[in-house]
TORDRENLUM-558574 format. One record per residue (C-alpha): chain; x, z, y; residue number from 1. Coordinates in nm, 3 decimals, always signed. Layout:
N
unit  xx  zz  yy  pos
A  X  Z  Y  NUM
...
% end
This chain:
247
unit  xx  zz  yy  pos
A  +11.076  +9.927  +9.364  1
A  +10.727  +9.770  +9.299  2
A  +10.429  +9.916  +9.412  3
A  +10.061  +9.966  +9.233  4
A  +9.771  +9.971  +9.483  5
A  +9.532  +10.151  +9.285  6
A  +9.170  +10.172  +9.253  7
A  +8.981  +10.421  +9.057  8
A  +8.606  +10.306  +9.011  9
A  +8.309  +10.531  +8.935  10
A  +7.978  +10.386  +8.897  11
A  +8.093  +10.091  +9.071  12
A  +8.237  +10.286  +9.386  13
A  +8.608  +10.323  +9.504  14
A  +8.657  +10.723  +9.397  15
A  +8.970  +10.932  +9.403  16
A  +8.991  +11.252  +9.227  17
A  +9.157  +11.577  +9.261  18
A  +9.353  +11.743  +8.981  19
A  +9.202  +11.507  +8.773  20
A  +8.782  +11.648  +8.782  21
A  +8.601  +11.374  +8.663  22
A  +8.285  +11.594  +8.830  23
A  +8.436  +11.605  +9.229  24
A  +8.535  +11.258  +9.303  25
A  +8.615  +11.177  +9.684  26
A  +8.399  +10.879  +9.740  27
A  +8.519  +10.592  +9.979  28
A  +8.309  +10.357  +10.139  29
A  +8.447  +10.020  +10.049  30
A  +8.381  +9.683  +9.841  31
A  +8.631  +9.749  +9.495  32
A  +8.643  +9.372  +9.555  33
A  +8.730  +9.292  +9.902  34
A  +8.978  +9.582  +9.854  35
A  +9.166  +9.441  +9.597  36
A  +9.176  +9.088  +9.805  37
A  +9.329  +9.295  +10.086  38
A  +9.583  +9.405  +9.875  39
A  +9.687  +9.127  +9.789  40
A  +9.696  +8.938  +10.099  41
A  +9.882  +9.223  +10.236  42
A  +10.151  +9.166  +9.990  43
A  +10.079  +9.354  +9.677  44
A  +10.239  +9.209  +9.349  45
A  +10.041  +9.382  +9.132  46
A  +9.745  +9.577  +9.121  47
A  +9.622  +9.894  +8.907  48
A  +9.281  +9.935  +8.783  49
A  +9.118  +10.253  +8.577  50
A  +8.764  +10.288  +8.470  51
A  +8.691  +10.603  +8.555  52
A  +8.341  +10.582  +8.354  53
A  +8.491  +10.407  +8.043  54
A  +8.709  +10.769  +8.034  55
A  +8.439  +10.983  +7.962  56
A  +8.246  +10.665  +7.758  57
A  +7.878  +10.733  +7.917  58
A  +7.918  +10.405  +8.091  59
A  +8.212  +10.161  +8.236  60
A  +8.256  +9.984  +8.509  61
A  +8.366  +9.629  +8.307  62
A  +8.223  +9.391  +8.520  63
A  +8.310  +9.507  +8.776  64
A  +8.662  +9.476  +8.663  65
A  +8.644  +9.150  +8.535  66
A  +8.540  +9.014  +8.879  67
A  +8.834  +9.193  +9.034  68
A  +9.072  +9.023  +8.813  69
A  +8.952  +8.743  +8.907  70
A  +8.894  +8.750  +9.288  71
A  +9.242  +8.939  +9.296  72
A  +9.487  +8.631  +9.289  73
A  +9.778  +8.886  +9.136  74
A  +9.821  +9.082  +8.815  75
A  +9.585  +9.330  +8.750  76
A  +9.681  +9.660  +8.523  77
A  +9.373  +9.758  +8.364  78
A  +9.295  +10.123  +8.253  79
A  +9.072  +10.421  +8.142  80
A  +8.915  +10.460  +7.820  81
A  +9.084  +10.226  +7.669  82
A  +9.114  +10.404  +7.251  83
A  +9.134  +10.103  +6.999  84
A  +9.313  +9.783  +6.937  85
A  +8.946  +9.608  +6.998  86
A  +8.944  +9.731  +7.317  87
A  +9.301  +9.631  +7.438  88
A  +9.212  +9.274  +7.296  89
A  +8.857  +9.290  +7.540  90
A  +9.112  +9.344  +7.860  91
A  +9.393  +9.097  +7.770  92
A  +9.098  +8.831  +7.673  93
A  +8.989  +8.880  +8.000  94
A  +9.266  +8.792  +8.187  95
A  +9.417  +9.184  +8.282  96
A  +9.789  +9.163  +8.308  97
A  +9.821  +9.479  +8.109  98
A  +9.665  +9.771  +7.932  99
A  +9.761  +10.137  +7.972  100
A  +9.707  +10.333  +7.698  101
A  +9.707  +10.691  +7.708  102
A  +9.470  +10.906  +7.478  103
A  +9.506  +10.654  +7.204  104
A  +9.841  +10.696  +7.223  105
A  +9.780  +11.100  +7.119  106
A  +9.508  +11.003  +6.868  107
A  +9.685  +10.696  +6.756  108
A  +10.020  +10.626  +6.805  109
A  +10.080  +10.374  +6.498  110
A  +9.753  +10.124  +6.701  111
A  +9.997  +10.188  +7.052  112
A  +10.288  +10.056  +6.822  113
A  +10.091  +9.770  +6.692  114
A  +9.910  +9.631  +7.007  115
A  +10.278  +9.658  +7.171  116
A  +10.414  +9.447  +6.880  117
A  +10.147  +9.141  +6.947  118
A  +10.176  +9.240  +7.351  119
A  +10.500  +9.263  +7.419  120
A  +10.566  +9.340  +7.812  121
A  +10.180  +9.404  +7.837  122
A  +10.105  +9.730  +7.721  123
A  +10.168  +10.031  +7.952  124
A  +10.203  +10.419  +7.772  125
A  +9.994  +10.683  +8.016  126
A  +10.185  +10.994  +7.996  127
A  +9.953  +11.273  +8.161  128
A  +10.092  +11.597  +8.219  129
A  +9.930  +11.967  +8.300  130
A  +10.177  +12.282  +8.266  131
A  +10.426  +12.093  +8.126  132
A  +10.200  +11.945  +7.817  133
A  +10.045  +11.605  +7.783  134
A  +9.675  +11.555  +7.787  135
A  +9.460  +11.293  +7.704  136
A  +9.044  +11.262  +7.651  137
A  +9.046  +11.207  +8.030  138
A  +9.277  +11.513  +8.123  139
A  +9.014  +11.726  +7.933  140
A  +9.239  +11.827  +7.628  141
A  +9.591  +11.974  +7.672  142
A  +9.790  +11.931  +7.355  143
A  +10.080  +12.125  +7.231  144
A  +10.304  +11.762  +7.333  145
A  +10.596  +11.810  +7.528  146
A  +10.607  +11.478  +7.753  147
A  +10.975  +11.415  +7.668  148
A  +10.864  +11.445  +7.245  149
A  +10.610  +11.230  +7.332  150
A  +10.765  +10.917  +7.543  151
A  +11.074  +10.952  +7.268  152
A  +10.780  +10.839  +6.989  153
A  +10.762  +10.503  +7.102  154
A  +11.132  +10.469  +7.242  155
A  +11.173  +10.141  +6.981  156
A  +10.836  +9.988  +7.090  157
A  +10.835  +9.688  +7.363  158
A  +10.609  +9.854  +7.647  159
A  +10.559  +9.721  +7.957  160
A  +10.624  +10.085  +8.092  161
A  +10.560  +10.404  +8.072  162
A  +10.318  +10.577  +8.366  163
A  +10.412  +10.949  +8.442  164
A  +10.139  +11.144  +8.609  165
A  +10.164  +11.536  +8.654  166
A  +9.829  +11.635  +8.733  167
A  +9.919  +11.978  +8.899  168
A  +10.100  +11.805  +9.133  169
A  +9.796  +11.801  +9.377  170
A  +9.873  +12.234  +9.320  171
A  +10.208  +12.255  +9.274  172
A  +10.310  +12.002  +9.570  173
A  +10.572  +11.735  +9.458  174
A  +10.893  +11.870  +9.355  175
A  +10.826  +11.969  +9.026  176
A  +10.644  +11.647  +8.902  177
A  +10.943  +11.476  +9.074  178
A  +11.176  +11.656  +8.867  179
A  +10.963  +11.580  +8.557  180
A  +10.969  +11.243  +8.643  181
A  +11.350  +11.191  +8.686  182
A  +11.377  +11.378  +8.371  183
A  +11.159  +11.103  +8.137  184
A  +11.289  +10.834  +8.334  185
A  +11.633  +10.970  +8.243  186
A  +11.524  +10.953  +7.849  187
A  +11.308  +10.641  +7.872  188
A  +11.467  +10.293  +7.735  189
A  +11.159  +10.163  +7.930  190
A  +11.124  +10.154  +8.315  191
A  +10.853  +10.439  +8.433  192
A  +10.576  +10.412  +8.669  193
A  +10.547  +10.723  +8.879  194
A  +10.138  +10.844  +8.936  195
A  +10.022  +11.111  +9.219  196
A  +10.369  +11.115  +9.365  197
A  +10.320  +10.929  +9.690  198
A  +10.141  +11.109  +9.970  199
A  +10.363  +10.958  +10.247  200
A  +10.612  +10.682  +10.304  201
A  +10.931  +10.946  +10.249  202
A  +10.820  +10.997  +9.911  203
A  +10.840  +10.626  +9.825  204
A  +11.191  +10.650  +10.006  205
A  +11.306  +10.895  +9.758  206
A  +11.160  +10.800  +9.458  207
A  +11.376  +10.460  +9.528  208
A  +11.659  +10.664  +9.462  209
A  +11.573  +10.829  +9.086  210
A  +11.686  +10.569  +8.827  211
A  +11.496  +10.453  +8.585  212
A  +11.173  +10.432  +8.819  213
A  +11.084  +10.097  +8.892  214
A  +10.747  +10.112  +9.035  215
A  +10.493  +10.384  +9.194  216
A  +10.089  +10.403  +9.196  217
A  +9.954  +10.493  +9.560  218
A  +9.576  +10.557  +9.557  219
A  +9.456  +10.823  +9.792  220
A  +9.720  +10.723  +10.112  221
A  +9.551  +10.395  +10.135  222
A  +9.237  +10.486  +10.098  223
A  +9.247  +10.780  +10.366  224
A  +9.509  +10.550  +10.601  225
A  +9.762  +10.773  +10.568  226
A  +9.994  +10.478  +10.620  227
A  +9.923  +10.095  +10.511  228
A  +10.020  +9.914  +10.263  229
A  +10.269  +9.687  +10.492  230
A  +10.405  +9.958  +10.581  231
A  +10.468  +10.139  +10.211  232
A  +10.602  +9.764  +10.087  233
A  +10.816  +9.792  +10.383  234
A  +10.992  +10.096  +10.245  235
A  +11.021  +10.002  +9.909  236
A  +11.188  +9.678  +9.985  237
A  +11.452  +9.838  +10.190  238
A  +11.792  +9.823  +10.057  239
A  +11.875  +10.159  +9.927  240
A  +12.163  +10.324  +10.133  241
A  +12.467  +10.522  +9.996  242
A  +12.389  +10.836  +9.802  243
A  +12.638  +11.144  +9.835  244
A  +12.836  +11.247  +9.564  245
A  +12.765  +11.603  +9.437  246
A  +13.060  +11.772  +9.199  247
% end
């Protein structure tokens, strides 16, 4: 299973939110830059990016970005605010390794379908979910969207994969947007990404075990050194054991 150091920028700092407020960031003290180097010398394959600013659109953060990429040495999945075809062009112009897409995928599913078509493999579908309905605008509007209608939209479509994240999971703890997870993942032609799952290195064990997951985002645990990144790569690199048979 791969694993997605992540780092959520807000006016040029390292932030990480809870339940998704925009307004009550946790800030951490740290170069976005020299971060993202440590990463990767610590082993990291790829690397996942979101402009926290771009969401909202008073500002972004896309210089800031663009020198990541390129101090970073690895892939770099580039998101937030990210709601045209002009825009996905800016990111893979400037050298991102993929977009994710998630409100224009609500607004505009037909320019999702279309920048997958001339990205193949590059183009990543957000799927953010509160009380069982997907939301988009920056987790700000709840539609009437079940997740599962909404991944089965662009089942035909060559994405890079699809990135599950159940915002009340920071409420609800983590079986719930576990089960939600193994459920799309289940449905999904295309391998999912699991968001906000990982709080500690037993969660990465067992999310190695839900098919159709290939990879998992790990923000906050870094960040607070809940455990290090060695050590999560470690885990999801073991070879997975034998599972018992239920009847």
């Amino acid at each position: 299973m791969r694993l997605y150091p992540a780092i959520e920028l807000q006016q040029g700092r390292c932030v990480s939110l809870h339940r998704g407020r925009l307004e009550e960031p946790h800030i951490w003290h740290v170069d976005p830059v020299a971060r993202a180097r440590d990463y990767a010398a610590d082993g990291a394959e790829w690397l996942h990016v979101t402009d926290l600013d771009a969401v909202t659109g008073e500002a972004d953060n896309a210089d800031l970005i663009e020198e990541i990429i390129r101090a970073a040495g690895i892939p770099v999945q580039v998101g937030g605010g990210i709601r045209s075809l002009e825009r996905i062009e800016h990111w893979m112009d400037r050298g991102a390794g993929r977009v994710v897409v998630g409100t224009l995928a609500v607004t505009r599913p037909d320019l999702v379908r279309q920048a997958a078509k001339y990205h193949p493999d590059a183009v990543v579908l957000a799927v953010d979910v509160w009380s069982g309905h997907v939301t988009s605008n920056g987790w700000r509007e709840e539609s009437v969207i079940a997740p599962e209608d909404f991944v089965a939209q662009f089942s035909a479509d060559p994405l890079a994969a699809i990135m599950v994240t159940d915002i009340s999971a920071d409420i609800d703890g983590v079986e719930e947007p576990l089960a939600l997870v193994t459920d799309l993942a289940g449905r999904a032609r295309t391998p999912v990404i699991a968001s906000g799952l990982v709080h500690s290195l037993d969660d990465i064990a067992r999310l190695k075990y839900v098919p159709g997951v290939s990879g998992a985002v790990i923000g906050r645990p870094l960040f607070s050194r809940a455990f290090t990144l060695a050590e999560a790569l470690g885990v999801a690199g073991e070879p997975r054991g034998e599972t018992a048979e239920f009847i």
